[in-house]
C-alpha positions as CSV (number, residue, x, y, z in Angstrom):
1,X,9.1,40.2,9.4
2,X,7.7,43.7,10.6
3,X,9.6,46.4,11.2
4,X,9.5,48.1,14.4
5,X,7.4,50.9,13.4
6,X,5.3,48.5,12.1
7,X,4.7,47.0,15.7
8,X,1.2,47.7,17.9
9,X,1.5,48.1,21.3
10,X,-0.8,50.0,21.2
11,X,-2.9,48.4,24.3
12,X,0.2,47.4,26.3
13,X,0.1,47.2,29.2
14,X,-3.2,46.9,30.8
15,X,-4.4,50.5,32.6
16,X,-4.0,48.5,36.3
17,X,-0.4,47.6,35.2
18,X,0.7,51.2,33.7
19,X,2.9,51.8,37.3
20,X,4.7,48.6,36.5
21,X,6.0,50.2,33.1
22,X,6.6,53.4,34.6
23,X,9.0,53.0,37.4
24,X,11.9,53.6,37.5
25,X,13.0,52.1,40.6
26,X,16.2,50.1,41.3
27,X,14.3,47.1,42.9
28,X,10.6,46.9,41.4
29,X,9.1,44.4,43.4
30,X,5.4,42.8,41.6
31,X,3.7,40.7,44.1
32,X,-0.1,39.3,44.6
33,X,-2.9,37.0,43.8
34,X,-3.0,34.2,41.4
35,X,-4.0,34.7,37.5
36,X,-3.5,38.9,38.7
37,X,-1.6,38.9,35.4
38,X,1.8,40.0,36.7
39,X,4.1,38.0,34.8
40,X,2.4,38.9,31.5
41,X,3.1,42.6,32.1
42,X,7.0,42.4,33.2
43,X,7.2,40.7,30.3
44,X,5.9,43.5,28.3
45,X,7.6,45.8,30.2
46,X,11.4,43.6,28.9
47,X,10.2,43.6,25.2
48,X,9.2,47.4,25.2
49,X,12.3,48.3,26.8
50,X,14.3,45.8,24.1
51,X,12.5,48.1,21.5
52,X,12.8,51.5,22.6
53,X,16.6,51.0,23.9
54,X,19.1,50.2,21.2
55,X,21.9,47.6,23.0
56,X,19.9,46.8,26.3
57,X,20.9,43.4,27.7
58,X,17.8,42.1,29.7
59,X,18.6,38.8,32.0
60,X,15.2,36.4,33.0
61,X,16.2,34.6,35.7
62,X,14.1,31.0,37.1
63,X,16.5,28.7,39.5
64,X,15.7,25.9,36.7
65,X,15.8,25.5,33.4
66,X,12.9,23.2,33.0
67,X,10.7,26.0,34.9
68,X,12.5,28.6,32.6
69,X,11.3,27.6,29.4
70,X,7.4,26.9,30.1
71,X,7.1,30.7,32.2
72,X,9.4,33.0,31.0
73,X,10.7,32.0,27.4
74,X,7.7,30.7,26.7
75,X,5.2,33.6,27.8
76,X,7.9,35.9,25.7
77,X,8.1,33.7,22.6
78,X,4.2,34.5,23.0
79,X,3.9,38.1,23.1
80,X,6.7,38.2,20.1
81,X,5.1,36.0,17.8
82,X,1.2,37.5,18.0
83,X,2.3,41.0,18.1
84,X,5.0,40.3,14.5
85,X,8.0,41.9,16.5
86,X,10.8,42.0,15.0
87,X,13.4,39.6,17.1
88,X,15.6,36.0,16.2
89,X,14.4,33.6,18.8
90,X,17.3,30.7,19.8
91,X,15.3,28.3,21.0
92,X,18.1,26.0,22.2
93,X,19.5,28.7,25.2
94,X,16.1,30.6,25.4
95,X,17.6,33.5,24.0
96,X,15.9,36.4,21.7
97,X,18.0,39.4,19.3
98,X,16.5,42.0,18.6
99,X,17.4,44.3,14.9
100,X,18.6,47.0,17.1
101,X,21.2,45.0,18.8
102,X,19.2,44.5,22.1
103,X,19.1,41.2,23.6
104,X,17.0,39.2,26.3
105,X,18.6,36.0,27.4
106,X,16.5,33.5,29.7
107,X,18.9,32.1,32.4
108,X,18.6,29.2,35.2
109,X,20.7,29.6,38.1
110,X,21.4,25.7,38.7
111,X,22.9,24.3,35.1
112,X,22.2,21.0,35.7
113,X,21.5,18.1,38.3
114,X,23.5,19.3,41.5
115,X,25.5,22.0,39.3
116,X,25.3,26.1,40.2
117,X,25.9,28.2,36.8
118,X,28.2,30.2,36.9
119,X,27.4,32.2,33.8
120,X,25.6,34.8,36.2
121,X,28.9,35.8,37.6
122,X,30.6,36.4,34.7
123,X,27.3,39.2,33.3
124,X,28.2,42.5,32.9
125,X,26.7,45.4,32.1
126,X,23.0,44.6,32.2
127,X,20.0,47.2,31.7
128,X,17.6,44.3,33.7
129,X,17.0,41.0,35.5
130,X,13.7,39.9,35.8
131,X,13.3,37.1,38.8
132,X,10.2,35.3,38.2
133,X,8.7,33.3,41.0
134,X,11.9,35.3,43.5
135,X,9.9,33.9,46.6
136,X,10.4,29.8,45.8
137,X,13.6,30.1,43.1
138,X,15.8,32.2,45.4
139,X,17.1,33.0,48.9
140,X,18.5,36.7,50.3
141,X,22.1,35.3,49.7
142,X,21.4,34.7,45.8
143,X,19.7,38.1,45.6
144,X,22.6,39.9,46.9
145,X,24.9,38.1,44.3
146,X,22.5,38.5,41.7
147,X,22.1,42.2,42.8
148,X,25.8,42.3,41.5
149,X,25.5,41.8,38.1
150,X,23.5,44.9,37.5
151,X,26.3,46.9,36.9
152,X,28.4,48.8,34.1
153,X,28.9,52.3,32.8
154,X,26.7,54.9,33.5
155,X,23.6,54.4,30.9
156,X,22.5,57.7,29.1
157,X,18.6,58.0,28.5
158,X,17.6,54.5,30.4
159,X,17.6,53.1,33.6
160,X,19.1,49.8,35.6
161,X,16.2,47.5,37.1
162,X,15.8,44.3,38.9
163,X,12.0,43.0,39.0
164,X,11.0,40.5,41.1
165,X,7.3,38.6,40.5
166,X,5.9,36.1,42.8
167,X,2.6,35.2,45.1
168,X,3.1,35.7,48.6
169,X,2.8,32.1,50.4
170,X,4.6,31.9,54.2
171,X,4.5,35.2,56.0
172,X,8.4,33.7,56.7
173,X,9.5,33.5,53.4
174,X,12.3,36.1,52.8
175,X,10.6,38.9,50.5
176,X,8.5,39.7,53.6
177,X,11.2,40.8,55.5
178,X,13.5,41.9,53.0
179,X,11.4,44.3,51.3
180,X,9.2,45.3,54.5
181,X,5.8,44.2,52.2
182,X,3.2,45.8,54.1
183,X,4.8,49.1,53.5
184,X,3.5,49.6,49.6
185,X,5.0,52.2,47.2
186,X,8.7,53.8,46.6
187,X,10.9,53.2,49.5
188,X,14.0,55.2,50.6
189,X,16.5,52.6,49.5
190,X,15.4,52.5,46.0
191,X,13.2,49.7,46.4
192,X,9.1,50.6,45.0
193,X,6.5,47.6,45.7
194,X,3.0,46.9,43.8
195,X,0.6,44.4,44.7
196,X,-1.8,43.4,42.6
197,X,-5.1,40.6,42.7
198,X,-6.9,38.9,39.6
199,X,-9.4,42.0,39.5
200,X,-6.2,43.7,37.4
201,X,-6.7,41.4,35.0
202,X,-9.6,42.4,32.8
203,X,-8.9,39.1,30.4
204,X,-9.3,36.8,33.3
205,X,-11.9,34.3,32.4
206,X,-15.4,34.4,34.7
207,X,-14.5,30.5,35.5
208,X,-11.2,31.3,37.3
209,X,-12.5,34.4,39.0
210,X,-15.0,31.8,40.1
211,X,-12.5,29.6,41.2
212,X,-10.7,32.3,43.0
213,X,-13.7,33.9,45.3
214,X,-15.0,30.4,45.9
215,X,-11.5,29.8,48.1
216,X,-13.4,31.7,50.6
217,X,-15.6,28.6,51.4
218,X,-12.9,26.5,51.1
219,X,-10.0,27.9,53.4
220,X,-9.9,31.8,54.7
221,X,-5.5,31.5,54.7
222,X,-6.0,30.4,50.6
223,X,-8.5,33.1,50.0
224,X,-6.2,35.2,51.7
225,X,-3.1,34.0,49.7
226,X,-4.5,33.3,46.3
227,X,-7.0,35.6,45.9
228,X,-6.1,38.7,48.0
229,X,-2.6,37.9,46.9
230,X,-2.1,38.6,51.1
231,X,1.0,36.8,53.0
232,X,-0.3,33.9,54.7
233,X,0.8,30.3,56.5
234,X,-0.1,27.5,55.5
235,X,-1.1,25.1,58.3
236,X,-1.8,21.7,58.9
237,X,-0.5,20.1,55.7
238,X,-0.5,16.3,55.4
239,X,3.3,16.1,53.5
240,X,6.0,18.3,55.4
241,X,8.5,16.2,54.3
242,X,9.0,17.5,51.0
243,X,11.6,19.7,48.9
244,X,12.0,20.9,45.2
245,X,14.9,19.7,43.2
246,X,16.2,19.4,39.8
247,X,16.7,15.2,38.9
248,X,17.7,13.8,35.8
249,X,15.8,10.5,35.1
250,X,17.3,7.1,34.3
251,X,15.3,3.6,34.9
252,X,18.6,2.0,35.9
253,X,19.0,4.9,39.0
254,X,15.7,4.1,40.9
255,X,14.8,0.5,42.8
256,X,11.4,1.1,40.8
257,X,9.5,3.2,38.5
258,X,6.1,3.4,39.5
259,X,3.0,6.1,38.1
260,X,-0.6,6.4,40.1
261,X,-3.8,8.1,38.0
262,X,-6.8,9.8,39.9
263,X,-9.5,9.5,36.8
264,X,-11.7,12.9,36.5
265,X,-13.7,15.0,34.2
266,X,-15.1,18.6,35.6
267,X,-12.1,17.4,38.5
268,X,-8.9,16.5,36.4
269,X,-7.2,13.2,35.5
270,X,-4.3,13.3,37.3
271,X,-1.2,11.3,36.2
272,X,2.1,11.2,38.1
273,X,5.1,9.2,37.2
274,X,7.1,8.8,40.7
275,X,10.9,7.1,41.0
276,X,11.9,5.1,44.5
277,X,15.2,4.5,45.6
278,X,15.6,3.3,49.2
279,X,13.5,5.6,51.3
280,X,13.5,8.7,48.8
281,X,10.4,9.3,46.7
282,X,11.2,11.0,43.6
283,X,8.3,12.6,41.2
284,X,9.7,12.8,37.7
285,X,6.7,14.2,35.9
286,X,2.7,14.9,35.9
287,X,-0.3,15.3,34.1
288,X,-3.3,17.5,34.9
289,X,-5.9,17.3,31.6
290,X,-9.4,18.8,32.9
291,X,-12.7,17.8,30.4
292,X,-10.5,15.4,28.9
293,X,-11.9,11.9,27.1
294,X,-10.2,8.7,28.5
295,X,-8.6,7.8,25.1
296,X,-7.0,11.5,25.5
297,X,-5.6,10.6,28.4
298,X,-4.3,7.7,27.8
299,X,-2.3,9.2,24.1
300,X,-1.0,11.7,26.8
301,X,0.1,9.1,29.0
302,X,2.0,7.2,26.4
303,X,3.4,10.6,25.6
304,X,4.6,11.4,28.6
305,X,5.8,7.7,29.2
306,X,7.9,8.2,26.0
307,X,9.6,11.6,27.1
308,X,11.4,9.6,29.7
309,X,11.8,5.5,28.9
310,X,13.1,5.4,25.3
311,X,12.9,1.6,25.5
312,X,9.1,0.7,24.2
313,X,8.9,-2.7,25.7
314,X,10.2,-1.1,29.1
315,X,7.7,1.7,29.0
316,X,5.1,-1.0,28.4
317,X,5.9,-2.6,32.0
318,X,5.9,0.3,34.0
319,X,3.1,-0.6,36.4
320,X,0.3,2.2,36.3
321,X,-2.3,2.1,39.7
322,X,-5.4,3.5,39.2
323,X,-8.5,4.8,40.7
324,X,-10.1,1.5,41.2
325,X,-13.7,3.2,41.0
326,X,-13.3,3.7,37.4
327,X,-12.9,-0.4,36.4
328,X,-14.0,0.4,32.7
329,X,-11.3,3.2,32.2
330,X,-8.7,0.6,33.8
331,X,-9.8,-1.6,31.0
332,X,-9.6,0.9,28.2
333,X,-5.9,1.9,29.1
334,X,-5.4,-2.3,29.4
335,X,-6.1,-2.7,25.8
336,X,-3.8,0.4,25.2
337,X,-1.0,-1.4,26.3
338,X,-0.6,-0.1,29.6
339,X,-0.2,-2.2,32.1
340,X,-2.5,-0.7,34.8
341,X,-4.2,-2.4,38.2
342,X,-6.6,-1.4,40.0
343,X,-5.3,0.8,43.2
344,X,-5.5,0.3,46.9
345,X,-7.4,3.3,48.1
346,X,-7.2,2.9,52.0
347,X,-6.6,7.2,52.9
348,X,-4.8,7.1,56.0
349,X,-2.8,4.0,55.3
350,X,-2.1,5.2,52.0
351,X,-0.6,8.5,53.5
352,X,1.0,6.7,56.1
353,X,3.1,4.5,53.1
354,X,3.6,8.2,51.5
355,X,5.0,9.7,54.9
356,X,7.3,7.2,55.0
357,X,9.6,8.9,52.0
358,X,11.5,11.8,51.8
359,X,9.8,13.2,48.6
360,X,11.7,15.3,46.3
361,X,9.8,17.0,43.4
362,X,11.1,18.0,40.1
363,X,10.4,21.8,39.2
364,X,8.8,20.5,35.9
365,X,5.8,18.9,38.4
366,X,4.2,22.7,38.8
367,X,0.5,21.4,39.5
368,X,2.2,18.7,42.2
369,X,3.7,21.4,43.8
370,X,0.7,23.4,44.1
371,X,-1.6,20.7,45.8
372,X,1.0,19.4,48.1
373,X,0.9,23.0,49.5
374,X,-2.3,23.2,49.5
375,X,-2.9,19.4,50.8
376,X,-3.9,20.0,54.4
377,X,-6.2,17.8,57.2
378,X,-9.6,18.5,57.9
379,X,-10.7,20.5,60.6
380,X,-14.1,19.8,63.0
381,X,-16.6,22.4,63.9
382,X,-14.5,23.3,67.2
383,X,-11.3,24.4,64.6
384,X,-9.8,20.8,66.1
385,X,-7.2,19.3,63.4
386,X,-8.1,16.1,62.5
387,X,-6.3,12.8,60.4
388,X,-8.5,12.9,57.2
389,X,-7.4,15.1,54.5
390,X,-9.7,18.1,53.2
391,X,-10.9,16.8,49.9
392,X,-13.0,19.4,49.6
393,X,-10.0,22.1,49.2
394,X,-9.6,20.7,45.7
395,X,-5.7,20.0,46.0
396,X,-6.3,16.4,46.5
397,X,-5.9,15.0,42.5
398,X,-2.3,14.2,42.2
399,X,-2.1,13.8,45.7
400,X,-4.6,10.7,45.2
401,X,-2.5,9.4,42.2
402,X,0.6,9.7,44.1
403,X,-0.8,7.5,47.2
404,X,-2.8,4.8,44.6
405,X,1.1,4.3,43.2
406,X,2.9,3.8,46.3
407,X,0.3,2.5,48.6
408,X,-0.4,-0.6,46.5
409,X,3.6,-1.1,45.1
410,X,4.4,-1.2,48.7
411,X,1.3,-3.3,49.8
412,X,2.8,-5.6,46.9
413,X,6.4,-5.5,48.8
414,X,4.9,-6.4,52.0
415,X,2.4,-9.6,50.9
416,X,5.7,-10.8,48.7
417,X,3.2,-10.5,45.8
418,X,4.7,-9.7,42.4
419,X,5.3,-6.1,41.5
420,X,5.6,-5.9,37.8
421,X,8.4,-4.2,37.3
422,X,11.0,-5.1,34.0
423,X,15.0,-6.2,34.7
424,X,16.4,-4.7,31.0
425,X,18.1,-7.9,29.0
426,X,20.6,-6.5,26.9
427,X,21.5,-3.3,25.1
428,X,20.1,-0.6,23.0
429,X,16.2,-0.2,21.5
430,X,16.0,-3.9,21.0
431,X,16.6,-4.9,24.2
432,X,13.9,-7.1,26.4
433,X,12.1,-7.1,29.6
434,X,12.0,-10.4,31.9
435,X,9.8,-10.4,34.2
């Protein structure tokens, strides 16, 4: 392991991002575009501050765990391991210790399913709390709570800081107001805001900057949000109806356990596994594999089956719709033992059959959560709103998988035809499915 004067830094943070390590400020809010490279610099900015202040206790906040461990631990456990720094990482509560008795701890603010921590209450004297994605994760009343715990004796030679990072979506949401956003720079009640876009992020790849201007063509309020990193609203979505919240999955607590796949290659394959009880549509996980071979997708499917239905013969059931344009990829993943069928690809019925559920998504589904903000109706040369989606917005891919899957299970319902779907004989890994 290095020692710390061992450790480059040398070219931290990147010149755009040098106000973000300098202030000072009580509230350091760090909003904008997508791929701006925000995140990557706070988390700099905790590590450097873990170095250069023996004893700091540094908080990372995300409302779930699941969300928690793929952003902030993970983009930490990054910059730690390529740079050599000296730290123990717990991987088991997201935790890093540092030789100079600093700590950062990665914390969820809901425990588990239905559950608030209460660990936050009971910190004391931290040096910072870092709220990654503050706009979606938490509300003003959590902020003021959370404002709380950065308190304890007066610190000689550092500084206390709370840091917030996010992209602005709804000109509603709360950090508009709170933090009066169009008025940049230090503010009177300790509060300093920076905005930055992906031009202040010189290792941005030219595909994604690509990606980014082309919103333009696409939609002027996700140009305006994504790539300007600019408040917006977004309008005319096809799925209002729809929340975010942490599930634990069992087979035996939905009346089925269905999945839908959208097949791709310069678009995605898109794979979403989706729970049903009564009128409550629940999605339990995703895949989103760009470039990727059928024979890929399908290992990654099996994966991703395996993560949540321990029972191999049960996992072998569950019934898989698919794009039905794509009959020889239907029967690759056939002889892989999945049991798929071709999908029912009517666009308004489909959506009508979604509409019908109260859909709650599982933090874990980040690329679902993305196109179902993004999944809005077309609109006619007069600026008219009309029924058909906007395919040509690109957030369409799991939004296709999700209405193949319930679409044609619920078509299935209706015609009394059989929906292949396993009642569990016995107990244990050696149990059976009857169909």
């Amino acid at each position: 392991m290095s020692s710390a004067a061992e450790v480059d830094i040398s070219d931290w943070p990147q010149k755009s991002f040098e106000p973000v390590f300098n202030s000072h400020a009580r509230h350091l809010v760090v909003y904008g575009g997508a791929s701006a490279g925000k995140s990557y610099a706070v988390a700099e900015k905790l590590i450097v501050r873990a170095l250069i202040y023996p004893k700091s206790r540094i908080v990372a906040i995300r409302k779930y765990g699941p969300s928690l461990r793929v952003t902030c631990f993970w983009l930490l456990s990054k910059l730690i391991d390529e740079r050599k720094i000296p730290c123990n990482i717990n991987k088991t509560d997201m935790s890093f210790h540092f030789p100079n008795g600093s700590t950062i701890q990665c914390m969820a603010i809901v425990q588990s399913v239905g559950e608030s921590t209460e660990r936050l209450k009971s910190l004391t004297d931290i040096d910072t709390i870092w709220l990654e994605e503050a706009s979606n994760d938490i509300n003003p009343e959590a902020f003021e709570m959370i404002k709380l715990r950065l308190r304890g004796q007066p610190l000689e030679n550092n500084y206390r800081q709370i840091i917030l990072t996010f992209n602005p979506i709804d000109e509603n949401n709360w950090t508009n107001t709170y933090f009066s956003i169009e008025r940049p720079g230090v503010r009177d009640d300790g509060a300093e805001v920076q905005h930055y876009t992906y031009k202040d992020n010189v290792y941005l790849d030219e595909e994604i900057k690509q990606e980014l201007e082309r919103l333009i063509e696409i939609d002027p309020n996700l140009y305006n949000i994504y790539t300007l990193g600019k408040y917006g609203r977004l309008e005319n979505q096809v799925y209002s109806n729809w929340s975010e919240e942490l599930f634990g999955y069992d087979y035996n607590d939905f009346d089925v356990t269905i999945a839908g796949v959208d097949f791709g290659w310069e678009n995605p394959n898109a794979f979403v596994l989706l729970g049903i009880k009564e009128r409550t549509l629940y999605v339990i996980d995703e895949l989103y594999m760009r470039g990727t071979l059928n024979s890929k997708f399908i290992e990654e499917i099996h994966d991703k089956l395996s993560e949540h239905i321990t029972d191999a013969r049960l996992r072998s059931q569950i019934p898989i719709y698919c794009d039905s344009a794509e009959p020889s990829k239907i029967a690759e993943m056939k002889e892989a033992n999945l049991n798929v069928h071709p999908a029912k690809k009517d666009v308004l019925d489909g959506i009508s059959a979604v509409r019908q559920h109260t859909i709650i998504v599982n933090p874990r589904a980040e690329k679902f959560m993305k196109e179902i903000h993004g999944y809005t109706r077309q609109k006619d040369k007069d600026g008219l709103t009309m029924e058909l989606p906007d395919k040509k917005r690109g957030f369409d891919h799991l939004m296709d998988a999700m209405r193949y899957a319930v679409y044609t299970w619920t078509l299935k319902q209706r015609r009394g035809g059989r929906v292949i779907m396993p009642q569990i004989v016995g107990e244990g890994e050696g149990r059976f499915a009857r169909l």
